[in-house]
C-alpha positions in Angstrom: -102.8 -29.9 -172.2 -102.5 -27.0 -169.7 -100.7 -28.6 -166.4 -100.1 -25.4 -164.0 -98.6 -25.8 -160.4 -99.7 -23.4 -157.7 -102.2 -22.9 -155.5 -105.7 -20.7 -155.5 -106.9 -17.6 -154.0 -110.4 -17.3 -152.9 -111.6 -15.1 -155.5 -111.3 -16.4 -159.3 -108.8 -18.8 -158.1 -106.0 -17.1 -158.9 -102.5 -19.1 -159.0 -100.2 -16.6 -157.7 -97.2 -18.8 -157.0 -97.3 -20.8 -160.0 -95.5 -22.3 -163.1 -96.6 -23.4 -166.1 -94.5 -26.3 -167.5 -94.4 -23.9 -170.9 -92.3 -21.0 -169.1 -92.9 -17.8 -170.1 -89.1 -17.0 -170.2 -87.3 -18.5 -172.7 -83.6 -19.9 -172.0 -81.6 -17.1 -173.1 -83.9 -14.7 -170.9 -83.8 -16.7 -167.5 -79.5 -17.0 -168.5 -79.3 -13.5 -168.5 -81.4 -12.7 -165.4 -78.8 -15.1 -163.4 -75.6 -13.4 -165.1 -77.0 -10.2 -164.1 -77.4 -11.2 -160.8 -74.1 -13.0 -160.9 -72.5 -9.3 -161.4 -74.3 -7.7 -158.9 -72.3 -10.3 -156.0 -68.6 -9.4 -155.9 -68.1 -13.5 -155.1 -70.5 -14.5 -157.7 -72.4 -16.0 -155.1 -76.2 -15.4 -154.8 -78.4 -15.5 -151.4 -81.3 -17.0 -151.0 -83.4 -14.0 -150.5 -82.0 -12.9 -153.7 -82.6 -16.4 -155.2 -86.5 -16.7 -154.1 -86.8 -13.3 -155.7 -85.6 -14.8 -159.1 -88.3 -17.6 -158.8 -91.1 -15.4 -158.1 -90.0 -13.5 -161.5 -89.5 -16.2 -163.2 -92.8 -17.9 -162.2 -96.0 -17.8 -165.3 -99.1 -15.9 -163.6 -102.0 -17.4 -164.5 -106.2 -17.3 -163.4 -108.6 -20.5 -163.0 -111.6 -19.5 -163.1 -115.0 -20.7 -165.5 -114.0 -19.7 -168.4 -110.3 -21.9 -167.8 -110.1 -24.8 -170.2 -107.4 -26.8 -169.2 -107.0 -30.2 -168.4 -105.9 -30.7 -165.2 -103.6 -29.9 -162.5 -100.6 -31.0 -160.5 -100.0 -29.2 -157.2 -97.1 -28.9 -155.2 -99.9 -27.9 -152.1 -102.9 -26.7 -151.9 -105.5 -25.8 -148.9 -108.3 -27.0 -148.1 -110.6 -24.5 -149.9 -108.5 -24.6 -152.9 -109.2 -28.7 -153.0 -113.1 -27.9 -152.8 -113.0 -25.3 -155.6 -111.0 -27.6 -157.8 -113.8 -30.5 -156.9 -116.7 -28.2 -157.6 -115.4 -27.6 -161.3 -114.4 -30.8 -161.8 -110.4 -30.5 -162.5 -108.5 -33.4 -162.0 -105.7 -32.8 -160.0 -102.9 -35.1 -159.0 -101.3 -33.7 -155.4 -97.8 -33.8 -155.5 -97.0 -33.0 -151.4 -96.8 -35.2 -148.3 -98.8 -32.4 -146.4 -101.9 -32.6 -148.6 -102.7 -36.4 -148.7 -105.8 -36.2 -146.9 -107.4 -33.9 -149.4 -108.6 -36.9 -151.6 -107.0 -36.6 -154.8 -104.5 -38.9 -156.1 -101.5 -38.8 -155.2 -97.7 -39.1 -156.5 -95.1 -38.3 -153.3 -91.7 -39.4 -152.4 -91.2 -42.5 -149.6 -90.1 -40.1 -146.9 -89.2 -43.2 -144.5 -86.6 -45.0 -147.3 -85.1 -41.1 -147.9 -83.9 -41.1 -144.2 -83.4 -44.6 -143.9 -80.8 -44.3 -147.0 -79.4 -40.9 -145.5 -78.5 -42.5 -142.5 -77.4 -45.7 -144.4 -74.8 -43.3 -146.5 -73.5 -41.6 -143.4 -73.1 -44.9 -141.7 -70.5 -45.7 -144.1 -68.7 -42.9 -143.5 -66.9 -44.3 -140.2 -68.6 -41.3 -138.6 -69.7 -41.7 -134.5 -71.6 -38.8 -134.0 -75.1 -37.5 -136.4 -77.6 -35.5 -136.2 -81.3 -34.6 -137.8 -82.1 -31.2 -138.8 -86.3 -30.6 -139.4 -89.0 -28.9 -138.7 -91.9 -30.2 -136.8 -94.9 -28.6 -138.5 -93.7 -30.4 -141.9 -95.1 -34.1 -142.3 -92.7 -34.9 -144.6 -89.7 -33.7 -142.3 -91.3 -35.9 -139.4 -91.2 -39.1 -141.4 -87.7 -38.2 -142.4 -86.6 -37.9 -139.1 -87.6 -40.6 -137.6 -86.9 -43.3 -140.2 -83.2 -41.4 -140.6 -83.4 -41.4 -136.1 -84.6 -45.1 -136.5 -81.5 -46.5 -138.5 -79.2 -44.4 -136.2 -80.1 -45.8 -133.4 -80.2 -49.9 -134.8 -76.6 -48.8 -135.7 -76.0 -48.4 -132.3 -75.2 -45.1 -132.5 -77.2 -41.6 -130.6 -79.0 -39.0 -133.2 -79.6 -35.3 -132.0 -82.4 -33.9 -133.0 -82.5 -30.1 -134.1 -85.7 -28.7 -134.7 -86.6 -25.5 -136.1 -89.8 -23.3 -138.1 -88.2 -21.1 -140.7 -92.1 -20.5 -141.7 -92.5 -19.1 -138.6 -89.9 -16.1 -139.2 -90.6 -12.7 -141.2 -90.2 -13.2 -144.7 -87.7 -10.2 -145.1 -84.9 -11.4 -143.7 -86.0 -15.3 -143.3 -82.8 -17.0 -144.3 -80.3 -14.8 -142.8 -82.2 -15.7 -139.8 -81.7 -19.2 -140.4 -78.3 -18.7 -141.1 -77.4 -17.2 -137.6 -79.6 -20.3 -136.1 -77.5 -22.6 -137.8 -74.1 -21.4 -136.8 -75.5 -21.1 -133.2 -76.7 -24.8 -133.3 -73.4 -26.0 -135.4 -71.4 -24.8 -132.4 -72.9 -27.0 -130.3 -72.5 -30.0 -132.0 -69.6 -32.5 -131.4 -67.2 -32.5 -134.9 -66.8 -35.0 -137.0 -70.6 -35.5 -137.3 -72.9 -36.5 -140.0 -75.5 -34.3 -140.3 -79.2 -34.8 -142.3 -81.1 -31.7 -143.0 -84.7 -32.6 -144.0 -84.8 -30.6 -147.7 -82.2 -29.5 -150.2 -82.7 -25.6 -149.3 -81.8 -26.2 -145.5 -79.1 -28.6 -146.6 -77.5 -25.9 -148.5 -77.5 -23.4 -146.0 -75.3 -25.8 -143.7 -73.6 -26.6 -146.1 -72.5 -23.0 -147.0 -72.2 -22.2 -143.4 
């Protein structure tokens, strides 16, 4: 079966930012795109801006329209009038994202509340006095996070500060270096040893790197 991941666009519905689970790279091709990025860093590091930019190359184009004959979907997220279009032509889709639950498909997502409730947990353990919660407020998923991870924090007997920031809300040219500066800035702040949970893996590793 065709399973694509992406989301639509108005007209013919086409999936601009997504991937069919068949890549149209093959191995050796998306191993030599990295090494040649790899050469192009003196440190070997790679940003991120660099690093979204593989993605989108990396990513299989593709249009659903009436004439597409696969069998269904799976969405990372999806608007509104996407889920209508996908309705009217009768795909089946299985929603993958916290923030499209309403949209009345079925749905497969992660249990946000255990995730911070087993962050916290871990960094309990740690003999640390001092954590914080990194997320963004317009993100469902980073608000359940939050407060389950705030919750067990504070039954610990212990205070969580609560950073909250909208990288979506900066330009995309230049996004993560933004972030970058906002995390030093807030990272100064912040009494040390501290245990810190960031709500996802990408604005984990930019503390991380920091």
């Amino acid at each position: 079966s065709n399973l694509i991941l992406g989301g639509l666009q108005e007209e013919g519905i086409d999936v601009t930012n997504a991937k069919a689970l068949e890549t149209a790279f093959s191995n050796e091709e998306i191993m030599e795109r990295v090494a040649d990025l790899h050469r192009r860093y003196d440190d070997g590091g790679m940003d991120l801006d660099t690093f979204d930019e593989l993605k989108a190359e990396l990513m299989a184009q593709m249009v659903i329209d009436e004439n597409w004959t696969g069998d269904g979907l799976i969405l990372i997220r999806h608007s509104s009038d996407e889920a209508a279009a996908f309705k009217r032509r009768g795909i089946p889709v299985v929603n993958l994202s916290t923030e499209c639950r309403e949209k009345s498909f079925p749905t497969v997502i992660q249990d946000n509340a255990e995730i911070g409730r087993m962050a916290a947990q871990h960094l309990l353990t740690l003999g640390l006095e001092h954590f914080s919660y990194w997320g963004d407020p317009s993100r469902t998923y980073s608000i359940e996070r939050g407060q389950a991870f705030e919750r067990r924090i504070t039954e610990a007997g212990f205070d969580c500060i609560n950073i909250q920031f909208e990288p979506d809300t900066l330009p995309w040219e230049g996004r993560w270096v933004n972030v970058r500066k906002h995390i030093i800035r807030e990272l100064r702040h912040l009494p040390k040893p501290i245990g810190i949970f960031a709500k996802d893996d990408m604005l984990g590793s930019n503390i991380i790197r920091i």
